[in-house]
C-alpha positions in Angstrom: -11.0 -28.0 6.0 -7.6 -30.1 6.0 -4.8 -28.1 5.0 -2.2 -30.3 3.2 0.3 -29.6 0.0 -0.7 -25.7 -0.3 2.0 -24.1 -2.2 1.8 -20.6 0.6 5.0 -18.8 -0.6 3.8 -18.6 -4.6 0.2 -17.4 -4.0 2.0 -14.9 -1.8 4.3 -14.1 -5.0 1.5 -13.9 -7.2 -0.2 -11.5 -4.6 2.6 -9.5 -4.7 3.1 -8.8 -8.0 -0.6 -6.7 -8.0 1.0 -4.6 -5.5 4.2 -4.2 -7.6 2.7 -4.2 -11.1 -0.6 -4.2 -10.2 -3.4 -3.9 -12.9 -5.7 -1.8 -11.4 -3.6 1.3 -10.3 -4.6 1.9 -6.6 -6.8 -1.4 -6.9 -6.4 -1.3 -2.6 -8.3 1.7 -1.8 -11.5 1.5 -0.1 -14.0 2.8 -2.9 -15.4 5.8 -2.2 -19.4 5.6 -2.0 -19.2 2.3 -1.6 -22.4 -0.2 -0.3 -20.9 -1.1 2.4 -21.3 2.0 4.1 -25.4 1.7 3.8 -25.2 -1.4 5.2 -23.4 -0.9 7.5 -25.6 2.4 8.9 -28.9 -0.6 8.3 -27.3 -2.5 11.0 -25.8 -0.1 13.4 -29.7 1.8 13.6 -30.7 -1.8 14.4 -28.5 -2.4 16.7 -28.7 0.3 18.6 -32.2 0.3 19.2 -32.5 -3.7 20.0 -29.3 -4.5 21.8 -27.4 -1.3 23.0 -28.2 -1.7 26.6 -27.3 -5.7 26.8 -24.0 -4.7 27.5 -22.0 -6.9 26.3 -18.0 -7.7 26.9 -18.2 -5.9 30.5 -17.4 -7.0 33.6 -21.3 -8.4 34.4 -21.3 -10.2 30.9 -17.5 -12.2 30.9 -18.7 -13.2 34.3 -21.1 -15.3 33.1 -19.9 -15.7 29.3 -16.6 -16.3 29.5 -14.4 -18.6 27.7 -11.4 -20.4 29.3 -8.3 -18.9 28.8 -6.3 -21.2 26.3 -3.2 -20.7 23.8 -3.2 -17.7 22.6 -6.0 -15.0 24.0 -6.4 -11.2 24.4 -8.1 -12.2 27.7 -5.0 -12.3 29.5 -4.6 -8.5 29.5 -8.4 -7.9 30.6 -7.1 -6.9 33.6 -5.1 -4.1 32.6 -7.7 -2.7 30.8 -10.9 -1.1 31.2 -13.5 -3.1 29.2 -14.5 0.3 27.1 -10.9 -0.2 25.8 -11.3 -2.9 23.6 -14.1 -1.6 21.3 -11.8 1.1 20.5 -10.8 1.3 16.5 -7.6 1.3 15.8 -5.6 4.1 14.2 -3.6 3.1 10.9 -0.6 4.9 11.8 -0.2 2.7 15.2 -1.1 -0.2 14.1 1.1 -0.2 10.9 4.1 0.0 13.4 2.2 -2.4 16.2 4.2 -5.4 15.0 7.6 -7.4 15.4 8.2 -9.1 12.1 10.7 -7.7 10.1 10.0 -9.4 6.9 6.7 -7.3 5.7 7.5 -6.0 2.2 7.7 -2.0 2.7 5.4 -2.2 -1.0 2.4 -3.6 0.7 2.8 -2.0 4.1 3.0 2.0 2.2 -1.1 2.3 2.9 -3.8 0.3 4.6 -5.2 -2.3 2.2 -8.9 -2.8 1.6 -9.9 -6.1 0.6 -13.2 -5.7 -1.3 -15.0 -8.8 -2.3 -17.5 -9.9 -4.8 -18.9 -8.0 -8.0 -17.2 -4.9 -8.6 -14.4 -5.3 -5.9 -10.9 -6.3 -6.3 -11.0 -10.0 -4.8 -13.0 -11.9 -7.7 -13.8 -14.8 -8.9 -14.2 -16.0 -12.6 -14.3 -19.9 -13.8 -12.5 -21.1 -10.9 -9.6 -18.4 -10.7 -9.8 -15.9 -7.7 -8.2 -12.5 -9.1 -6.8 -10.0 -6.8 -6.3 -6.4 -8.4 -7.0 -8.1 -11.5 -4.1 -10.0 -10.9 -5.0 -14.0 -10.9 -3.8 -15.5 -7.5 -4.9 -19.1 -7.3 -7.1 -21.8 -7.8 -10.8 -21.2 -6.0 -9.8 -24.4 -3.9 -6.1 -23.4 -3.7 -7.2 -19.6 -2.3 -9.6 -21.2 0.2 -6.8 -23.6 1.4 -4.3 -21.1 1.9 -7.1 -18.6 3.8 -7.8 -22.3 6.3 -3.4 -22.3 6.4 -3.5 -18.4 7.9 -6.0 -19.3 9.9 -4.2 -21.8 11.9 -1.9 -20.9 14.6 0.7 -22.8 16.4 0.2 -22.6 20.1 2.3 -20.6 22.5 5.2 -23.1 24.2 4.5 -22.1 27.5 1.2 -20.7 29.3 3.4 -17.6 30.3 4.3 -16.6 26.6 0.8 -16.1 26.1 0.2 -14.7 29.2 3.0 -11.9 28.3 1.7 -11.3 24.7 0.9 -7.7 24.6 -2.8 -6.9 22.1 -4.2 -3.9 20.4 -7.7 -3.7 20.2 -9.5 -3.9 16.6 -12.9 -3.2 18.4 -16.6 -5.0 18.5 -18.3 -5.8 15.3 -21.9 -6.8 14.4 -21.7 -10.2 11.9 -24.4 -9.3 9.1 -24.4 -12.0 6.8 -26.5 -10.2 3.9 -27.8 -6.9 3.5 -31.3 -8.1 4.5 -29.6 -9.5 7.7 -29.9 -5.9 9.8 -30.2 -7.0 13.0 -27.9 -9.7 13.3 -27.3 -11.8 16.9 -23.7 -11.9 16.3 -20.9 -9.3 17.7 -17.5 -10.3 17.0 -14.9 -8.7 19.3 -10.7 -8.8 18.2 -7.4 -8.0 19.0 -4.4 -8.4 17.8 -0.5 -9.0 18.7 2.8 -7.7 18.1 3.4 -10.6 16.0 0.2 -10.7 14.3 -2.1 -13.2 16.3 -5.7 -12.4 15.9 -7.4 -13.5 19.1 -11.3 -12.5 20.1 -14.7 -13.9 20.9 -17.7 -14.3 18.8 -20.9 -13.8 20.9 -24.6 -15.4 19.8 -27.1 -14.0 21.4 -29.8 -15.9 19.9 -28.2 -19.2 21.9 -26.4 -17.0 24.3 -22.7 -19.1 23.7 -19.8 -17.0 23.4 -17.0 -18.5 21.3 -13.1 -18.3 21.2 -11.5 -16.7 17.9 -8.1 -17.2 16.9 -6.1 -16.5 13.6 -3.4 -14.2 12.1 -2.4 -11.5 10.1 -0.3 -12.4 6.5 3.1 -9.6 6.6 3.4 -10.1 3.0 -0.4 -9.0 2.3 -2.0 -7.8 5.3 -5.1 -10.9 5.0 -6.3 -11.6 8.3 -7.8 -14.9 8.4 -9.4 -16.8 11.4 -11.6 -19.5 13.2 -14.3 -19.4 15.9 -14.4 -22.3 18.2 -13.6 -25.8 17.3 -14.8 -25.3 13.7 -12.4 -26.5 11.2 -14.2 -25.9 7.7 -15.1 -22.3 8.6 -12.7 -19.7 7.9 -12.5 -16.0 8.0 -10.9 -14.0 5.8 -10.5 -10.1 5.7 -8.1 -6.9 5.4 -6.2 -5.6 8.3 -7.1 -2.5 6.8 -10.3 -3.5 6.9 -10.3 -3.7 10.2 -9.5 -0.2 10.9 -12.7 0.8 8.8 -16.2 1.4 10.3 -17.2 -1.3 7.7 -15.2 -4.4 7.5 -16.0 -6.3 4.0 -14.9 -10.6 4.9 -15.2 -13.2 2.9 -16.5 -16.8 5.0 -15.5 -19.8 3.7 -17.5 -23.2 4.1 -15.0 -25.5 2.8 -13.1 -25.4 0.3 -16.0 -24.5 -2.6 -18.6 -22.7 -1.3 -17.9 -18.8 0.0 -20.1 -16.0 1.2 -19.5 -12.1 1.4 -20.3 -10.9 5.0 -20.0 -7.3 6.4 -18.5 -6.4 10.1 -20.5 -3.7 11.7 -18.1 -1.4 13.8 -20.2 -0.7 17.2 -19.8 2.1 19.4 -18.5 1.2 23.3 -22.0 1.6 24.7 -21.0 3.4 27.8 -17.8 5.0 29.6 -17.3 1.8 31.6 -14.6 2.3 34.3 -14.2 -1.0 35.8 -11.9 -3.1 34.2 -12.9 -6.6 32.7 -11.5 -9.4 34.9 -13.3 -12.6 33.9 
């Protein structure tokens, strides 16, 4: 997915004004009762019973899984670390304050922000408009473009600054792709930086390839987006709220046209692991 001529700053205004005059009062709560939390418990029961003792992201599995260190990556600190650590969930109140920027708008950073998407949530789409809040934001093509423009990251100047980046975990995920998709071969791990980076790995256990993930969290709307590997024309897109929730609503783009809704399974660490994870 090329990213040329996408006017960034006024989808961002747009997005801001459902946060200052929004439609939906309270439109970024996480519903309560909401699906996701069914699916989510589908997959976790799953999980547990067909891959819990695979143990992946410890010391035994980066040894013969892991990705070279390149750019940006939460790998560098493994060694500080014990392994358990990063499948911790994040707290809102530290990670609210986890960052450097100083130009986040104090509006949109008052409460975590859950981006719910498809039927009934507060990221739609009708005849080629994508509403947020009830609020319309962009073009279909013009909101896909700008989720592929997060998503790419400008790489560190030197192989020390990304060496001294400092990451909070966001924990390991399953990647269900569908409700029927309950025992998915995909765990996702992330992290993120004081200045928003989203680093992680994306593991496949069906072809047993484990994949670099990089991206970044929007200050003036808390999106995340993000790639895995060397794919270009899939992007990522979800809350950083999201992230601190057991369930993790994303939208996956394909291009600029065609999007799916996909659900990140918080996982459990599956053991006190007291070694630390040096790849």
């Amino acid at each position: 997915m090329n990213v040329n001529n996408i006017n960034h700053t006024t989808i961002n205004n747009q997005w801001n004004n459902a946060f200052v005059r929004p439609s939906r009062p309270n439109w970024w709560n996480r519903p309560g009762g909401d699906h996701w939390t069914s699916w989510g418990n589908g997959v976790r029961n799953s999980w547990y019973n067909g891959h819990y003792g695979n143990n992946y992201f410890t010391n035994n599995w980066w040894n013969s899984h892991y990705d070279n260190l390149g750019g940006w990556h939460y790998g560098y600190q493994f060694s500080r670390y014990p392994s358990s650590y990063w499948w911790s969930a994040p707290q809102w109140n530290s990670l609210s304050t986890w960052f450097t920027w100083n130009n986040a708008p104090q509006t949109v950073w008052a409460q975590p922000v859950y981006y719910d998407y498809g039927p009934g949530g507060n990221v739609t789409y009708n005849n080629n408009t994508v509403y947020v809040g009830g609020q319309p934001i962009a073009s279909a093509e013009s909101y896909a473009m700008s989720a592929a423009e997060l998503a790419t990251v400008a790489a560190p100047a030197t192989e020390e600054e990304a060496a001294e980046a400092e990451w909070m975990p966001l924990g390991t995920f399953a990647v269900s792709s569908s409700e029927q998709d309950v025992d998915p071969g995909r765990v996702l791990q992330l992290a993120v930086s004081k200045t928003g980076i989203i680093s992680g790995t994306l593991y496949n256990s069906s072809t047993d390839a484990a994949q670099s993930v990089l991206g970044q969290v929007d200050p003036q709307t808390q999106r995340v987006a993000f790639r895995v590997g060397e794919n270009e024309n899939v992007v990522v897109e979800t809350g950083l709220g999201n992230l601190s929730q057991n369930e993790a609503a994303a939208l996956v783009h394909f291009g600029a046209t065609q999007q799916e809704t996909w659900l990140l399974v918080r996982l459990d660490d599956p053991g006190d692991q007291a070694s630390t994870a040096s790849p």
